[in-house]
N, C-alpha and C positions, 0 to 999 in steps of 0.2 A: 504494500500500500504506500503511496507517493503520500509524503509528510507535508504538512504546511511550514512555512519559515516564518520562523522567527523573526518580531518587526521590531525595530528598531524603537529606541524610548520616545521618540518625536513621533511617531508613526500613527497615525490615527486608527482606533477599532471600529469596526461597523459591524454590530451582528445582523444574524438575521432573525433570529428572535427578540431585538429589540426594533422599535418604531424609530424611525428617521429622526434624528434631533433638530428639535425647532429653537430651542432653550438657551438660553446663556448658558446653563447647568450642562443641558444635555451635551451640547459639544465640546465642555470641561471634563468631564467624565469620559467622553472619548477621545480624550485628548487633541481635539480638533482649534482649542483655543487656549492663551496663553495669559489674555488679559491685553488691556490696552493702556497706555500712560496717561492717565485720567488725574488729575490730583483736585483735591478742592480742600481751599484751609481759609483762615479768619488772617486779620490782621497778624503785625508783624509783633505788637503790645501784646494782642489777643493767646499766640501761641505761647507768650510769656506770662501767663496767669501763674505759672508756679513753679519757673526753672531750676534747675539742680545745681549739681558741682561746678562751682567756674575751673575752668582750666589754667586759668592764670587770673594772679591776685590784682582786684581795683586797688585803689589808694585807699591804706587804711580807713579813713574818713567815711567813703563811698562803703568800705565793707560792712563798716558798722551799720548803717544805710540797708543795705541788702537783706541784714538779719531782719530788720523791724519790718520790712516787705517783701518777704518770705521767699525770698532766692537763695534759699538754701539747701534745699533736699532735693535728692539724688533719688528717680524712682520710689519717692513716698519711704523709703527705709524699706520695701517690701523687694522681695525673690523673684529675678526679672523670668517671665512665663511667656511659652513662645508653643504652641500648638501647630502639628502637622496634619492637614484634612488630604487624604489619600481618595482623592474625587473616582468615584465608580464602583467600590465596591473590595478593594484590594485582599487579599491574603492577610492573615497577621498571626494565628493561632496553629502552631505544630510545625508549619516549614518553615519560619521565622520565628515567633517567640513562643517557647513551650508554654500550653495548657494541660492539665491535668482534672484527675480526679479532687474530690473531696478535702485528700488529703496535702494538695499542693501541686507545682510544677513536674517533679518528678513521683507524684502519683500516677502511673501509667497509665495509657488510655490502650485500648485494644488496637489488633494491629489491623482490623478492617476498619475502626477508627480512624489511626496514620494515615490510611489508604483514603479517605474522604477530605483527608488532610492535606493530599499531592505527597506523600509519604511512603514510596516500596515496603514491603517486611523489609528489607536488608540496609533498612535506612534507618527504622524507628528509633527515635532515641536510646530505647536500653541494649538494641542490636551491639554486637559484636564489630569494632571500630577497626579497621586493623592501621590505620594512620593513631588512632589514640587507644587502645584495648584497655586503660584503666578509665576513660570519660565517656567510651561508646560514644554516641554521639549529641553528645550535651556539652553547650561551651557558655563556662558562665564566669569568663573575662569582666563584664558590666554590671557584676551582682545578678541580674536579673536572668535565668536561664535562657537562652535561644537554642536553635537546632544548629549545631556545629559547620550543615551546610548551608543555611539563611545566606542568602545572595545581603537581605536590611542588613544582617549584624556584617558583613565582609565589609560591606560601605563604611558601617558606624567606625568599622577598627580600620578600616585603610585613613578615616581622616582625623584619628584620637593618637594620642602617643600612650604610651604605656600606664606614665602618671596620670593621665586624664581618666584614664579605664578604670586605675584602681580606684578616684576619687569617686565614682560612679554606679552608683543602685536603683534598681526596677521595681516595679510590679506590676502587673497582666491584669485585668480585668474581661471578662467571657461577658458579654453581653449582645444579646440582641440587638439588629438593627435592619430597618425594611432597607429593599436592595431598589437602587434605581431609581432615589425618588429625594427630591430636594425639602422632604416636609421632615426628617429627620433632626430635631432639635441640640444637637452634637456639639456645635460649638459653646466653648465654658467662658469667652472672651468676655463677656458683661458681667459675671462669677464674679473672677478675677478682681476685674474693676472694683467689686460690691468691696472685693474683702481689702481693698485698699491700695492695688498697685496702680499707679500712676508714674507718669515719666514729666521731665521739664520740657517737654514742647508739645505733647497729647498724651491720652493716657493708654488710647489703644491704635493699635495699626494691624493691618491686611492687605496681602496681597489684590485681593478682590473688591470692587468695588460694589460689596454689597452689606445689609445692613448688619450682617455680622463680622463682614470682609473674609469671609472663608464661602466654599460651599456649601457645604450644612448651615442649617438656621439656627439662632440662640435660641433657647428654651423663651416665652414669650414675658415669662416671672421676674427674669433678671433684664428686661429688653431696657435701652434708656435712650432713649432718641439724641440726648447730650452728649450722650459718648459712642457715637457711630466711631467708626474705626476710619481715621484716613488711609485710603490709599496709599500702598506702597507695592512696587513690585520690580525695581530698576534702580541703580544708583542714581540718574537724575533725577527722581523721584524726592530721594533723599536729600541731596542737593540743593532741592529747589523748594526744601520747606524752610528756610531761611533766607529774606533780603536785607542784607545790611546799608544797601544805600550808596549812595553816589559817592561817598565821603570816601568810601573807597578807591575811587578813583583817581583820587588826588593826594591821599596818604596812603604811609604802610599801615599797621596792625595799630601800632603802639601808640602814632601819632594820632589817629584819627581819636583812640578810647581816649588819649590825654584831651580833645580837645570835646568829647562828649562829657567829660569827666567835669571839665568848667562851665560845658552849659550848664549842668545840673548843680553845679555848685551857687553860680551867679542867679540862676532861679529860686535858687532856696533860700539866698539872702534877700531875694523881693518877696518869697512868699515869707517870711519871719515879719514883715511887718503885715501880714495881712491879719487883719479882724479875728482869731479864732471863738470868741465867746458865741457864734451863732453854731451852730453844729453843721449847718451846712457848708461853711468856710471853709470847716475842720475838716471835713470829708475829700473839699476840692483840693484843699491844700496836700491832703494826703495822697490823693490820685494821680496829682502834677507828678509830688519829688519822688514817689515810686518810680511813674513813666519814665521820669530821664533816668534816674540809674538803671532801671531795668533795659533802657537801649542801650545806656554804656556795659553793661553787664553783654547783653547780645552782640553786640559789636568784639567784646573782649575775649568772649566764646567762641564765638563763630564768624570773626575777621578771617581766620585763615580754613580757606574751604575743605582743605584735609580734613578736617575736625572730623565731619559729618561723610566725606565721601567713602563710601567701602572699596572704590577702586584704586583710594590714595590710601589706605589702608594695610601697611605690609605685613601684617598682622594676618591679613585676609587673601590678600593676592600679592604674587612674587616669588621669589626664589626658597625662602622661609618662609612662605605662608600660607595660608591653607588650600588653597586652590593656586594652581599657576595659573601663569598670565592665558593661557593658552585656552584652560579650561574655562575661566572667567569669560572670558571674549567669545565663546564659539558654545556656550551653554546657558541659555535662558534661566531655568531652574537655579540655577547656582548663583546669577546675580540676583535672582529674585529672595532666594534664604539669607543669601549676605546681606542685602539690603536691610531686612528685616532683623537679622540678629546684632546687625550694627545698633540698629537705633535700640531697638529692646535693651541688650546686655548692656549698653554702655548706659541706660539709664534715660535715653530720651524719651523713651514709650514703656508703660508701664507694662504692656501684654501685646504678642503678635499673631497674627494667624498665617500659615503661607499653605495654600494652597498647590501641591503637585495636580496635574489633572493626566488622565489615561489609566486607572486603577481598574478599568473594566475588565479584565485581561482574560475571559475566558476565550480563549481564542481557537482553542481544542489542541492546541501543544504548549508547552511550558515555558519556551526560552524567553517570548515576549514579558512575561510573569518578574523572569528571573533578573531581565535588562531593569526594568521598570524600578523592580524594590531595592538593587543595587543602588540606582541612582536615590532613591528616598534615603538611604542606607548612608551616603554620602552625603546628602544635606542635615540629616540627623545629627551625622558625627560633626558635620561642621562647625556645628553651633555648638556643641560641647565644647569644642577644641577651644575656642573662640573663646567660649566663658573663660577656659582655664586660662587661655593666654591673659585675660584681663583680669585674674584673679576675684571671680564674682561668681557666686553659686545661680542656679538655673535650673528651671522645674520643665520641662519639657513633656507634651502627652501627646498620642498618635492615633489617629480614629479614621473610620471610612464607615462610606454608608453601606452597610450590607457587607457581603464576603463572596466567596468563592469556594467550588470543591469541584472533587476530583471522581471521573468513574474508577480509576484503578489505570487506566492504561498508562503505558508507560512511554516517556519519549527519551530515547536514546542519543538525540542527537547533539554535540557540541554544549549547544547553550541548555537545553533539555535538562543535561545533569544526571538524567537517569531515574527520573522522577515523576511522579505523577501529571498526566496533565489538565490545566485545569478547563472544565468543559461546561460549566454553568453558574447561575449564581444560587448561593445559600445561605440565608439571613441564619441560620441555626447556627454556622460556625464560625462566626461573627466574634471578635476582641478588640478590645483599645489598650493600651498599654503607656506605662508613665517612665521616664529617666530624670532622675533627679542628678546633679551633681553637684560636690560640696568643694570648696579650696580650702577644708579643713579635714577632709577625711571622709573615707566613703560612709553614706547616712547609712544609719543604722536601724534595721527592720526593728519593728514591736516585738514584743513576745518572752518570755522568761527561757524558753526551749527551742533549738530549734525545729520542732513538729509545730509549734505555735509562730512560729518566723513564715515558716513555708506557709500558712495558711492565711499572715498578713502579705507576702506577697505576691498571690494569687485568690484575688478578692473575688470570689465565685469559683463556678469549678463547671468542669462538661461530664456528662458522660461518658460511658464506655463506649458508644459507638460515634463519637464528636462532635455532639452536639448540645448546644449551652442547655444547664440545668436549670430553667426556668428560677425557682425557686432557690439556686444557692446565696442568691444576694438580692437586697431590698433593686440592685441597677440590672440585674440580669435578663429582664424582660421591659427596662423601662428608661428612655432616652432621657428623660428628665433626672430620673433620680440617678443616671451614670453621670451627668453633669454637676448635681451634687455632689457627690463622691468625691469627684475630681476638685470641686471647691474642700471637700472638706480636708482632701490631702496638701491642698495648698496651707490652708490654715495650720494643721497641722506643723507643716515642716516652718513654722514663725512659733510654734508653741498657742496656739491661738484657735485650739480646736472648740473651745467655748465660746466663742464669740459667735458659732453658725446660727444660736434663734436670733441671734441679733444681726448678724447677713441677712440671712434668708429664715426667716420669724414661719416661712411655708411651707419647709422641707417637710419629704416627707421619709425620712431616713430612721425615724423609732427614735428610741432612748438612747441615752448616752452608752451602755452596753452594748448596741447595735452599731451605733456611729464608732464605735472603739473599734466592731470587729471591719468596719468600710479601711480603717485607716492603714496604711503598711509602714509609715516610717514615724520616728522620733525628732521630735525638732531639729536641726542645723544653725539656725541664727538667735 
């Protein structure tokens, strides 16, 4: 029988059991769209409602200034959160990150299980390894177990260094989700926001120009029209959420902030004789001397355009950095994660979404499967790498609508692997899964034992033949309460697990015993 080939990551899918895409969604899903450079933002004052770290110090006088009008915090003090939407349906559970029984990741599942999983018998994790005979094929480098030949984890460790890996811990979550359909309420980006992250120039960003800026929809509880997510998906993008003004034009960096530095100073001397006994004086007067320091503040920041660009970035692109010049230039995707992990980690944006689109991959062989998660695999590890280089911890979670399985057959060929191919879609085998990493040490799961570790990090459990067990967790069958979960493990890792009736007063996650058993790690900050 003549094989179909393997289509490249760019490559658009077209089933025949699916309807022709009319959608924005639909052709993000089959990878037919990328996004367009769309940006829309407020004033230049406006994006400075509550900017963070200056990068270089005003004149003592001005900084004192700064504190009383709150240009001081960096991302709110809160754990920068960066969300991957894998648009169509993608893999995530057995050929990429182990799920298990009851008892945890390595609770086996059966081997016609695997085999629903795009998993041979002679693959199954507890199989006979003969590259590893004491791990068979379980590699859990990232705390969090994977399948040893997960194309996601090759990515994650081709773009992490060793120290990044060991700083670095999981957990899996088995949950349901419909396939093929944009009404799935997945994204936690409004979550976030609730429980306090925020960045000095918005508080959320996405790839996508939609009201969650990812593919999936926010759940409708946490929605806030305030904090739509700006567009982002390109380093111009990035670039071009700051204008500093003509002043530029005519000085360097230092010269222009010295002489924004005296407007705001010679206005504060006219506003010192203004009237304050009306309270309305007090107000204006207070809005003026914010205004000029906060543009000398902007100007001092973000004079020199490197600041903000990720392609000036050598950190990110170059010979040392995470992507070469080459990859950068000649692959959409990877400016579009750079983009996003630039401004997230560094604190500009307080939560990001980036949306991959082409996860639909049932394509009736494997390799396209395998190309697809590689590259997710590679923007994953990116942003890790990135945090560490910046020495800042990072909550990371990974979700698609729906899943995929497999009949059993096997594709032999090159990119194939030898592996199940995947040949339709199946909400049943459906998981989202979370990488936390720390610059202080890898987080440390819950639990007194480890049999009580394994079962905080694998928050629900599937059956024996692959398919999620409705019932192991309050999110197993329910897109909302897996977006809770995912808030409540944010909180968590700040020590801030008590604050969720007071986030979300709606949840519906049971008692503090229930919410203990959602949670997998122990604080980090």
């Amino acid at each position: 029988m003549k094989r179909k080939a393997s289509l490249q990551p760019d490559s658009p899918l077209l089933h025949a059991c699916h309807s022709k895409p009319v959608s924005r969604r639909d052709f993000i899903a089959c990878g037919m769209s990328f996004g367009a450079a769309v940006l829309t933002s407020g004033s230049v004052l406006s994006l400075f409602a509550n900017p963070g770290k200056a990068y270089a110090d005003l004149s003592p006088d001005l900084e004192a200034l700064k504190q009383q009008c709150g240009i001081n915090v960096q991302g709110a003090g809160k754990i920068p959160f960066i969300c991957f939407d894998l648009a169509g349906g993608a893999n995530i559970a057995g050929s990429n990150v182990l799920v298990g029984g009851a008892g945890g990741q390595l609770d086996f599942l059966s081997v016609q299980g695997y085999s629903k999983l795009g998993l041979p018998a002679d693959m199954v994790p507890q199989a006979v390894n003969s590259a590893d005979p004491a791990a068979g094929f379980v590699n859990s480098q990232l705390g969090l177990a994977f399948h040893s030949d997960s194309q996601m984890l090759a990515g994650i460790l081709e773009r992490t260094s060793m120290a990044t890996q060991a700083m670095t811990n999981g957990a899996v979550l088995p949950s349901r989700s419909e396939n093929d359909t944009g009404n799935n309420p997945h994204n936690p980006m409004y979550a976030i926001a609730k429980a306090g992250a925020s960045g000095s120039l918005m508080p959320l960003i996405g790839s996508r120009n939609s009201d969650s800026g990812a593919n999936s929809m926010a759940p409708i509880e946490f929605y806030n029209p305030e904090l739509r997510p700006t567009k982002i998906d390109r380093p111009s993008d990035v670039t071009g959420l700051v204008d500093v003004g003509d002043l530029f034009g005519l000085l360097n960096q230092s010269d222009a902030v010295a002489v924004m530095e005296s407007v705001q100073r010679i206005s504060d001397s006219k506003l010192a004789k203004v009237n304050t006994t009306i309270s309305r004086d007090a107000v204006i007067k207070d809005l003026l001397r914010c205004g000029y320091v906060k543009s000398a503040d902007l100007a001092d920041r973000f004079g020199n355009p490197a600041t903000l660009d990720p392609a000036a970035d050598t950190d990110i692109v170059g010979p040392a950095g995470i992507f070469s010049a080459e990859e950068f230039n000649s692959d959409a995707e990877f400016r579009k994660t750079a983009s996003v992990m630039k401004l997230v980690v560094n604190g500009f944006a307080g939560a990001g979404s980036v949306t991959l689109g082409g996860y639909d991959y049932h394509t009736g062989e494997r390799g396209t499967g395998e190309l697809r998660d590689l590259r997710a695999g590679r923007c994953i590890g990116a942003c890790l790498e990135y945090a560490a280089r910046m020495n800042q911890p990072l909550m990371l979670y990974v979700y698609s609508d729906g899943s995929v399985a497999s009949n059993g057959r096997i594709d032999e060929s090159e990119l194939g692997r030898g592996k199940g191919e995947w040949t339709g879609d199946n909400s049943s085998t459906a998981a989202s899964f979370i990488l936390v990493y720390s610059p202080t040490g890898r987080p440390s799961l819950l639990g007194g034992s480890a049999s009580e570790q394994a079962r905080h990090q694998q928050i629900g459990f599937m059956r024996a033949d692959a398919s999620v067990e409705t019932g192991s967790s309050v999110a197993a069958n329910n897109v909302n309460l897996l977006v809770q979960t995912v808030l409540v493990n944010y909180l968590a890792l700040h020590g801030e697990q008590g604050r969720l009736a007071e986030v979300a007063p709606f949840h519906g996650l049971g008692n503090a015993a229930s919410v203990d058993r959602l949670t997998a790690f122990a604080p980090i900050i």
